[in-house]
C-alpha positions in Angstrom: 0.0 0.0 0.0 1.6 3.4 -1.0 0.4 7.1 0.4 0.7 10.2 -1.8 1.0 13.4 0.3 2.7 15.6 -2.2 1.4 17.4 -5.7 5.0 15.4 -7.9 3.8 12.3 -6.4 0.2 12.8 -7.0 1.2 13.7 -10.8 2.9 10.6 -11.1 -0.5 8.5 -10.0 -2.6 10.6 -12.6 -0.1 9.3 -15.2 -0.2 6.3 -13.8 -4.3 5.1 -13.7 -3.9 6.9 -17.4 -1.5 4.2 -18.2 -1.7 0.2 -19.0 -2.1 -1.8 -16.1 -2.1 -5.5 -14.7 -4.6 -4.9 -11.7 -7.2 -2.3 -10.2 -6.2 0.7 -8.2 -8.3 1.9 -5.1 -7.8 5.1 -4.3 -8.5 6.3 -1.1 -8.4 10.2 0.0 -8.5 11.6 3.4 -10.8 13.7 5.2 -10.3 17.5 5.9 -8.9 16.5 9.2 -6.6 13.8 7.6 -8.6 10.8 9.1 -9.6 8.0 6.6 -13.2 7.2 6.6 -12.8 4.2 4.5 -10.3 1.8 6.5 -7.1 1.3 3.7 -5.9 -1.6 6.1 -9.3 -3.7 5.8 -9.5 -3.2 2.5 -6.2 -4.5 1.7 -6.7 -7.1 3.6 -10.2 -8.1 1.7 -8.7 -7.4 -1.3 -5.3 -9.1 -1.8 -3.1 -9.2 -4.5 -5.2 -8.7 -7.1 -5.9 -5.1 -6.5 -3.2 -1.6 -5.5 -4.5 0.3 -2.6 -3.2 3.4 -2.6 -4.2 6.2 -0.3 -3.9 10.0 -0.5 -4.1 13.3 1.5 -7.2 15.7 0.7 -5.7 19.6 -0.2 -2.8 20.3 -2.3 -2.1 16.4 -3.2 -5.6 16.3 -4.4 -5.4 19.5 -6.8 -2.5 18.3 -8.4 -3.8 14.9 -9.2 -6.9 16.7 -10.6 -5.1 18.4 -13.1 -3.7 15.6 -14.6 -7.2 13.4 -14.5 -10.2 13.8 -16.7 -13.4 16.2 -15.3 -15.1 14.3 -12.7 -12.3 11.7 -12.4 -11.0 12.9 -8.9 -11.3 11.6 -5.7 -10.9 13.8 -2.3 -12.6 14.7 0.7 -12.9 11.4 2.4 -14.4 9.7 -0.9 -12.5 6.4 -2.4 -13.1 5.3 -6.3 -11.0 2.0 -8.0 -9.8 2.4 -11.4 -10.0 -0.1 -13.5 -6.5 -1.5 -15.5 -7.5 -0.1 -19.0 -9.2 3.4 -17.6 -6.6 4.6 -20.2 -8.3 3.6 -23.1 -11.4 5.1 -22.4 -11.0 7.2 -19.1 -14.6 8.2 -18.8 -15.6 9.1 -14.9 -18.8 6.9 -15.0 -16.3 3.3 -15.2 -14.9 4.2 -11.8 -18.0 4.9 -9.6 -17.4 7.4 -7.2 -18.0 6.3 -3.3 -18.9 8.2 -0.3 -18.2 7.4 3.0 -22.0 8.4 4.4 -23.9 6.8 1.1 -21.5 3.5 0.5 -20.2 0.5 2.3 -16.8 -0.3 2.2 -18.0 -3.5 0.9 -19.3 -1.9 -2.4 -15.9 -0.5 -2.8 -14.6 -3.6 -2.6 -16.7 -5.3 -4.9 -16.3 -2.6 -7.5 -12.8 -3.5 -7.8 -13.1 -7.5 -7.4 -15.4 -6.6 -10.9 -12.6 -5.0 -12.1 -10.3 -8.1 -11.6 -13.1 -10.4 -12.8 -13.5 -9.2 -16.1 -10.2 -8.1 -17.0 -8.6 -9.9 -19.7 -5.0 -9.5 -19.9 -5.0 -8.6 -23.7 -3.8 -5.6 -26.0 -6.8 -3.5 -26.1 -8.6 -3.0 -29.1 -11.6 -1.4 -30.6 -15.3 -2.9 -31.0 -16.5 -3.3 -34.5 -20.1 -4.2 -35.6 -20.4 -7.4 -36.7 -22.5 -10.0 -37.8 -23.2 -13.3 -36.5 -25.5 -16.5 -36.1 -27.2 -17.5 -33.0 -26.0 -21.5 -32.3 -27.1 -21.7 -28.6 -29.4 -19.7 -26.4 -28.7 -20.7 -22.5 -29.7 -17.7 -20.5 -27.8 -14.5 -18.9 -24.8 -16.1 -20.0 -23.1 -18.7 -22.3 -25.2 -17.8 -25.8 -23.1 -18.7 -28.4 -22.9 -17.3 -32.2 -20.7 -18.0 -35.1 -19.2 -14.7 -37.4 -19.6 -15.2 -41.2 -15.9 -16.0 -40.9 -16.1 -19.0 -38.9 -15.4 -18.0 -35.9 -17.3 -18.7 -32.5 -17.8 -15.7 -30.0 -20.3 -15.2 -27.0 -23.0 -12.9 -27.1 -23.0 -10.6 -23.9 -25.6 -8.1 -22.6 -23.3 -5.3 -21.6 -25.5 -2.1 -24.0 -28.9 -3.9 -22.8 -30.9 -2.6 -19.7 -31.6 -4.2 -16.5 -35.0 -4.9 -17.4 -34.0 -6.7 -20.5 -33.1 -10.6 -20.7 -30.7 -10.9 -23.5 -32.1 -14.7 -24.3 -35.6 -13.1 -25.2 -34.1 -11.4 -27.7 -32.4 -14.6 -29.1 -33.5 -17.6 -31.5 -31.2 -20.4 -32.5 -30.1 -20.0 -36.1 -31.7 -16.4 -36.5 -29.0 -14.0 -36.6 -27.5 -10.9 -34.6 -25.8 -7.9 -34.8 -23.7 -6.0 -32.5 -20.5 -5.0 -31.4 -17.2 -7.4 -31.6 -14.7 -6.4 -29.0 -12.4 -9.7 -28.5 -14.6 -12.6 -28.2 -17.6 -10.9 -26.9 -20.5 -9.8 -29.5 -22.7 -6.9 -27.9 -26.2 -6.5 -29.3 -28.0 -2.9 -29.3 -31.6 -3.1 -28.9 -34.3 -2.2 -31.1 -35.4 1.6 -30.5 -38.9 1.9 -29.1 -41.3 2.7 -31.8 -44.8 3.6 -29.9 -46.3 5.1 -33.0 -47.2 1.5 -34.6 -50.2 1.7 -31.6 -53.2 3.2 -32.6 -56.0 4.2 -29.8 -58.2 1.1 -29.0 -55.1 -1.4 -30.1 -54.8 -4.5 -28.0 -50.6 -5.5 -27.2 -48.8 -7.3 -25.0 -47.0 -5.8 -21.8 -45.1 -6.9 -19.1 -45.6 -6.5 -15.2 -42.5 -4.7 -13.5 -43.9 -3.5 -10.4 -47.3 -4.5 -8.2 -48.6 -2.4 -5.1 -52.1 -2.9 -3.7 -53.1 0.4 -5.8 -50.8 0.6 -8.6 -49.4 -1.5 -11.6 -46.5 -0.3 -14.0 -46.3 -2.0 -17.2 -43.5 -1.6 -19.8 -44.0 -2.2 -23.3 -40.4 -2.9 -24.6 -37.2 -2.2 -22.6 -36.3 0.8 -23.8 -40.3 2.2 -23.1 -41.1 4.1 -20.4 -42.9 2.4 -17.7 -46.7 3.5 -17.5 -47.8 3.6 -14.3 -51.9 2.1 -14.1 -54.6 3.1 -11.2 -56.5 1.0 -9.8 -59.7 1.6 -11.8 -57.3 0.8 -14.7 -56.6 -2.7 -13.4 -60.0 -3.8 -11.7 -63.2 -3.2 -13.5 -66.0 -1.4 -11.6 -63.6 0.4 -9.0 -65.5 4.0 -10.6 -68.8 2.0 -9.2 -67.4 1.3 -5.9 -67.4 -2.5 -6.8 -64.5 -4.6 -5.8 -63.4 -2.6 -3.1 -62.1 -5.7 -1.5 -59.7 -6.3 -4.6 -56.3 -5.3 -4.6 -54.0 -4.8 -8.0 -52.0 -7.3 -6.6 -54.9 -10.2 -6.2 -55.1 -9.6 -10.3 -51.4 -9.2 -11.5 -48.2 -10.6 -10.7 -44.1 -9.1 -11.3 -42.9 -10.7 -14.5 -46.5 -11.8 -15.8 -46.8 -11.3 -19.4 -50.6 -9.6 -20.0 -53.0 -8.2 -22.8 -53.8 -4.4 -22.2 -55.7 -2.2 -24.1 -53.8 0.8 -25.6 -55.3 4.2 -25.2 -54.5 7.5 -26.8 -55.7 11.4 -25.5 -53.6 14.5 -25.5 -51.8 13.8 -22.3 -50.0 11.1 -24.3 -50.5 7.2 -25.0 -51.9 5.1 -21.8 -52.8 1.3 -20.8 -55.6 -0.4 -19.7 -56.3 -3.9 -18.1 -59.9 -2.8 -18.2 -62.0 -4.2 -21.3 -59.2 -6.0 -23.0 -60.8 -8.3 -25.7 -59.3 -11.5 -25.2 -60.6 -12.6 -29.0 -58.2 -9.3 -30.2 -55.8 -9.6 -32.8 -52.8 -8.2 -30.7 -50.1 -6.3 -32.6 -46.9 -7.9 -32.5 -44.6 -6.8 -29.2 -41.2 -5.4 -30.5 -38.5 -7.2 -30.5 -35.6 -6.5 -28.1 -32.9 -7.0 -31.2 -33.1 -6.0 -34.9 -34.6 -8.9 -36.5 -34.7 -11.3 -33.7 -38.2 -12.4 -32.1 -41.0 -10.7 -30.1 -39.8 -9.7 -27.0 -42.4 -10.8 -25.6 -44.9 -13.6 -26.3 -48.3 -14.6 -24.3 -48.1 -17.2 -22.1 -44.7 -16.7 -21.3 -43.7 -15.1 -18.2 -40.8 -14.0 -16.4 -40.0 -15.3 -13.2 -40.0 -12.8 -10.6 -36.9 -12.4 -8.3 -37.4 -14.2 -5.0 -37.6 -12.1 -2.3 -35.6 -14.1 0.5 -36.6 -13.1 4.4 -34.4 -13.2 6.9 -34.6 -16.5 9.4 -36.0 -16.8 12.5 -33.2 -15.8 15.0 -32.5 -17.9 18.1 -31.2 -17.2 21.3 -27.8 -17.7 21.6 -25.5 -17.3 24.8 -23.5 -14.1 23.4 -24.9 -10.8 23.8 -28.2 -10.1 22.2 -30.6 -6.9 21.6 -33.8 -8.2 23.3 -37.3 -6.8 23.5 -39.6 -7.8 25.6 -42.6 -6.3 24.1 -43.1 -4.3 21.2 -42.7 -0.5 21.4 -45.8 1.4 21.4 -46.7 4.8 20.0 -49.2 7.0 21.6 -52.1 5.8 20.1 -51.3 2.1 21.7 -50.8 0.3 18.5 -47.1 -1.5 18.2 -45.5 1.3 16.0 -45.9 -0.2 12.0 -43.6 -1.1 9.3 -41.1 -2.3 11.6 -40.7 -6.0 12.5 -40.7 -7.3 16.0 -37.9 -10.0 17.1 -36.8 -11.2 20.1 -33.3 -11.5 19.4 -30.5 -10.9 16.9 -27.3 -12.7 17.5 -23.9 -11.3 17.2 -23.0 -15.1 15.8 -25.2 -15.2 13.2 -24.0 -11.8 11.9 -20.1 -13.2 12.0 -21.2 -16.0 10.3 -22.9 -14.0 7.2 -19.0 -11.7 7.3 -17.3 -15.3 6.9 -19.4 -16.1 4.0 -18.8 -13.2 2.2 -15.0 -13.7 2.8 -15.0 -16.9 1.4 -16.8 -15.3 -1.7 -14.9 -13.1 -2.6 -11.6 -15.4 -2.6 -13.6 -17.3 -4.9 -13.9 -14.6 -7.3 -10.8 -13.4 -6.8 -9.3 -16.9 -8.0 -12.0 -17.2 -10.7 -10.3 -13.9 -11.9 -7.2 -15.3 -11.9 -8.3 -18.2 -13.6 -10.5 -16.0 -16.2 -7.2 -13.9 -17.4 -5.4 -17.5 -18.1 -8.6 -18.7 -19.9 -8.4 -18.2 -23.7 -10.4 -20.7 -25.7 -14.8 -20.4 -25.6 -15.3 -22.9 -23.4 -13.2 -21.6 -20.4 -14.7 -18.3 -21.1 -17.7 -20.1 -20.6 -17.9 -22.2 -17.5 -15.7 -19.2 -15.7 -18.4 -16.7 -16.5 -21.2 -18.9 -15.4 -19.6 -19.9 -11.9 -18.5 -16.1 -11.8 -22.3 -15.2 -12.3 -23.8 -17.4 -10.1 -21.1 -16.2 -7.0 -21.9 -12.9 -7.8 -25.6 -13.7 -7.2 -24.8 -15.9 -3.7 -22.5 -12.7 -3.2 -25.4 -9.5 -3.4 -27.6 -12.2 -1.1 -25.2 -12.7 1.8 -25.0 -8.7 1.7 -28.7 -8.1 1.2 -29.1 -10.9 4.8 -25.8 -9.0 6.3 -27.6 -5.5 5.9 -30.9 -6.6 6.5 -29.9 -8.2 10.2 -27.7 -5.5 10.5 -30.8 -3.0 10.5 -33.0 -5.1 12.1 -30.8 -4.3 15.4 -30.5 -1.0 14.2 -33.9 -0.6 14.3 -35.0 -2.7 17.3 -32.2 -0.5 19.6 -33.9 3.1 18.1 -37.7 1.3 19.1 -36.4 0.7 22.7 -34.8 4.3 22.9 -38.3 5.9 21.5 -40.6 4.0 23.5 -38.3 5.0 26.8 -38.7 8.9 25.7 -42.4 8.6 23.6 -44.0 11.5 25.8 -41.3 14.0 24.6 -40.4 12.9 20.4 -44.8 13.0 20.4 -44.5 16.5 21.5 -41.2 17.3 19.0 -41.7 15.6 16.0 -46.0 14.9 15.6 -46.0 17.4 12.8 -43.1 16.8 10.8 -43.6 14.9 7.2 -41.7 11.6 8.4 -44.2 11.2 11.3 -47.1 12.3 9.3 -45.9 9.4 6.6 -47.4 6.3 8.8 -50.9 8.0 8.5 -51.2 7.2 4.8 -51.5 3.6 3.2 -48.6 4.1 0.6 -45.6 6.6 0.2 -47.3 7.8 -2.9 -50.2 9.3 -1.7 -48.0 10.6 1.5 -45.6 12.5 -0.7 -48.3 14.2 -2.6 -49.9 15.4 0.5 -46.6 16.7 1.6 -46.1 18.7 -1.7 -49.3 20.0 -1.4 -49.1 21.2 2.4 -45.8 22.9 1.2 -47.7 24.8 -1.4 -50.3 26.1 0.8 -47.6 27.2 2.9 -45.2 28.8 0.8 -47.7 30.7 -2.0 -49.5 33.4 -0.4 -53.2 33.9 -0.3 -53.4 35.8 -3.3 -51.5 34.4 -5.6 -52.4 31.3 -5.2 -55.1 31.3 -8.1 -51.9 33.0 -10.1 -49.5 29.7 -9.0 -52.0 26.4 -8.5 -50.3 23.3 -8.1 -50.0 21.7 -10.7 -53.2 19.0 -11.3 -52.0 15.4 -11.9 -48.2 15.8 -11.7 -47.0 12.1 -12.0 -44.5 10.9 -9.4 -42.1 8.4 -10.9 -41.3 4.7 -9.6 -37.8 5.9 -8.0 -39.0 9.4 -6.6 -40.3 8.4 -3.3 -37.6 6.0 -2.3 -34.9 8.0 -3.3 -36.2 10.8 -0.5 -35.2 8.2 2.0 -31.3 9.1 2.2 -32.4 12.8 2.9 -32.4 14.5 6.4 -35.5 16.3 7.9 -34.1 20.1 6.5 -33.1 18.3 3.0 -36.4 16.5 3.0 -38.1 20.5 3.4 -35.7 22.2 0.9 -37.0 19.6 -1.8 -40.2 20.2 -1.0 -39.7 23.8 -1.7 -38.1 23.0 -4.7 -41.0 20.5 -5.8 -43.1 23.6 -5.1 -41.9 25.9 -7.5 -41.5 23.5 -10.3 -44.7 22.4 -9.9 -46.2 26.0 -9.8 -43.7 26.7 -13.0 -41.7 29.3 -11.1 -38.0 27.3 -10.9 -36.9 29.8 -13.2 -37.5 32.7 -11.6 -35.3 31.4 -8.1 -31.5 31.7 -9.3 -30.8 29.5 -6.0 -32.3 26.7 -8.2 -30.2 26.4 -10.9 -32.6 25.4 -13.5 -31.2 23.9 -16.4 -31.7 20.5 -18.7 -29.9 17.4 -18.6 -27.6 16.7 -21.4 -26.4 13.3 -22.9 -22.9 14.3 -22.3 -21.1 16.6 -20.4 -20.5 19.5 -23.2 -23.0 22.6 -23.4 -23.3 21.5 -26.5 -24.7 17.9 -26.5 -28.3 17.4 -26.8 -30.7 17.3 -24.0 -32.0 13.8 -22.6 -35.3 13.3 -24.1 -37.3 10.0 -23.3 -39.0 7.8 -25.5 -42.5 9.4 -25.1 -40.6 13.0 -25.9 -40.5 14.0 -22.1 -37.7 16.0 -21.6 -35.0 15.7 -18.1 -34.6 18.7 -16.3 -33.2 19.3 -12.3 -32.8 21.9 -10.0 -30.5 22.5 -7.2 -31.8 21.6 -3.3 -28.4 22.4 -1.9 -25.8 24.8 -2.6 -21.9 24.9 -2.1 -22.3 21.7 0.3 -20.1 18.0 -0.4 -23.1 15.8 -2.3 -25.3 18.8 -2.9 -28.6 16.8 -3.4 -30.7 17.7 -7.1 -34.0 17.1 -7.7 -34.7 15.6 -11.4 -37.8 15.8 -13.5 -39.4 15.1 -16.8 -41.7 17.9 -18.5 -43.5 15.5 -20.9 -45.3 16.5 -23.9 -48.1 18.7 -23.3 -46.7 20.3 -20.0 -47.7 18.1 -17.8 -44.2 17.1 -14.8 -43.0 13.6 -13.1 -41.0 14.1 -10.8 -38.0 11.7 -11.2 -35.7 11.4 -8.4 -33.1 13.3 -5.7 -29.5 12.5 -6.1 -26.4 14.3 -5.8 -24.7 16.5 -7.5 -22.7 15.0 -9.8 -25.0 12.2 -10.6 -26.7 12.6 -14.0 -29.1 9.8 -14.5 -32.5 11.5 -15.4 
């Protein structure tokens, strides 16, 4: 492990992670005070050989390593980033994620440099060209296999695909595929979503991506927006006041594949579970690749991700956080949302940490391995026992964090119960208390933005400035507000405010301005599939991870608010 604590040494690094290399690089800066908030020994210690740890003082050091990097490539106040070994040939800030001590584990540091040494492939680099190919074997995520027109066999990857999309739906033995050859890999583009082939009154096929008791989102095609349904879009008669009983998630399921009925009006195009004929003639689903099959196809579903709970916890001899009751609010009722259990052992929690270190040696040999590997069939198995540890990997986590706040949460229950009488009297009216009063977060936030209106526009001027009627809040909005404090929480409600009442422009503190596909004033704006357009305005100002608040302004006027991140985080 090496330290840089002067601007000739910090120089050299720059030129350094702009140069080949064999392994990763974590870099690690210091605090204002000098302290490290990210532990360099532990990391070095999880890591091993495969990765350089290198740590380096926030101030002068800092400067003169910025000057030599790319915009946005930097790393000081406390925050750590890892490189990866060919950042030279395309040194682009968004391949070296940027982590921050009060937002990231120093877990997720270490796994974004274990990725690194994963799928690095000791090889002279070399550009992607488009190419294209047969399809010989469809097998999943990974392990599809094509042939070039010259002969030659090369594995079709998912890396410019989106999360939502399986890269074997997209794939039919002996069809063929286009995409980009880099080595042995073949990367398909997907097929541009084309909502104009659907007419008002259409009947298609969508998928389910998300399932509350009030609300469905469908998508159409993975590069579609997801359209969010109502209840009285999912269950007929709700207008009525039939079926009250009925839930949207007694009728649909994640994953399910489903007929809806398309709908067209000037806010845009819109779905419908409602009156679907079943005797329709559907048009076709896109497909996810040029010329390969329906993305999706009825009767076919996708399995939904299993949702693992954590086991019941015995009582073991070491130390425990016990409750002997369950906390009560004033009203009486056991305080909601949060489970009760008697015990949480400091064993089982050890045992989880061993798990994980036995992982990640795993993949850390797999990487080794992976580099020696050269002919298809290495390739293959590696990246299939790679994938599935990466999968027992981001569970052991998910368990570790989830027991992790479970005590976490039981402790803060015992500590409010003891002082109820005096956080009743302190925090009854502030929006996080006010949130358990509402059946979902949805209809909470709204409430919020409205109350924030009433008190922020003045009597007469609020028939000048209404709150906007209808404003759609998007699938990430509400749970991206969870990272925020009680003052952040109130300046983006402020800001909500004044975009909603079309006034953003007129507060310079807000920063108005549209997102952009690249970082150049020049590049064009982020527009959507359905024409909305991305635009954010500042919460914070002049403070480390100044939080923004993004939006989409979609055709006709009407806003969806997006999500809050920070400041230098551009997705829309």
């Amino acid at each position: 492990m090496r330290h840089i604590d002067s601007p000739e040494a910090a120089r050299e690094l720059g030129a350094e992670i702009l140069s080949p290399r064999r392994r990763p690089l974590i870099l690690i800066s210091s605090d204002e005070s000098g302290a490290f908030l990210y532990d360099p020994e532990h990391v070095e210690r999880e890591i091993g050989t495969d990765v350089d740890v290198v740590t380096i003082s926030t101030g002068d050091t800092t400067y003169a390593l910025q000057s030599v990097l790319p915009e946005k490539a930097n790393v000081y106040g406390g925050a750590a980033r890892s490189y990866p070994p060919d950042f030279h040939s395309a040194p682009d800030w968004w391949r070296s994620a940027l982590r921050f001590p009060k937002h990231h584990n120093v877990e997720e540091l270490i796994e974004d440099a274990l990725a690194q040494v994963v799928t690095t492939i000791a090889a002279p680099v070399e550009r992607a060209r488009w190419a294209r190919a047969t399809v010989e074997r469809v097998s999943g995520a990974t392990g599809n296999v094509a042939r070039l027109d010259d002969g030659e066999r090369v594995m079709i990857v998912a890396d410019r695909l989106t999360s939502q999309a399986a890269l074997a739906e997209g794939l039919e033995v002996g069809s063929s595929v286009e995409g980009w050859l880099l080595g042995k890999d073949l990367s398909p583009e997907a097929e541009r979503f084309n909502p104009d082939r659907l007419v008002d009154g259409s009947v298609t096929l969508a998928r389910v991506v998300k399932v509350t008791d009030r609300r469905v989102n469908l998508m159409l095609h993975p590069l579609s927006p997801e359209y969010p349904l109502r209840r009285r879009d999912v269950i007929p008669g709700v207008d009525d006041g039939e079926n009250e009983d009925v839930s949207c998630a007694d009728v649909v399921r994640e994953g399910e594949t489903v007929r809806t009925r398309v709908t067209r009006s000037a806010q845009g195009l819109a779905l419908s579970l409602v009156d679907v004929d079943p005797e329709a003639v559907i048009v076709e689903p896109q497909s996810l690749l040029k010329g390969g099959p329906a993305w999706l196809q009825e009767g076919l579903h996708q399995e939904p991700k299993a949702l693992s709970a954590p086991a019941a916890v015995q009582a073991p001899s070491e130390p425990v956080v016990t409750v002997t009751s369950p906390p009560v609010n004033p009203a009486g009722t056991p305080l909601a949302g949060l489970p009760f259990v008697g015990a949480v052992s400091a064993r089982d929690l050890q045992e989880v940490r061993d798990e994980l270190a036995g992982l990640r040696g795993t993949i850390g040999r797999l990487g080794h391995e992976l580099r020696e590997g050269t002919d298809l069939e290495t390739l293959d198995r590696l990246r299939d026992e790679i994938t599935t540890l990466s999968a027992q990997l981001r569970e052991e986590r998910e368990k570790s964090a989830e027991r992790s706040l479970l005590i976490v949460r039981l402790t803060r229950e015992v500590r409010e119960a003891r002082s109820v009488k005096t956080q009743v009297a302190h925090d009854s009216d502030t929006p996080r208390a006010r949130q358990s009063l509402w059946p979902d977060r949805e209809s909470w936030i709204r409430e919020e933005i409205r109350r924030a209106w009433v008190q922020r526009v003045l009597a007469g001027e609020k028939h000048r400035y209404p709150l906007q009627e209808g404003f759609l809040v998007g699938p990430s909005f509400v749970s991206s507000l969870e990272i925020l404090d009680d003052g952040q929480l109130d300046k983006m409600l402020r800001a909500a405010v004044y975009v909603l009442i079309r006034r953003a422009h007129e507060v310079p503190s807000l920063d108005l301005h549209e997102l952009r596909s690249g970082m150049g004033g020049e590049d064009a704006p982020v527009v959507r599939a359905d024409g909305a357009k991305s635009w954010r305005v500042a919460i914070e100002q002049k403070t480390a991870s100044a939080r923004r608040l993004h939006y989409w302004v979609l055709p006709g006027g009407k806003i969806e608010l997006s999500r809050v991140g920070i400041h230098d985080d551009y997705t829309p």
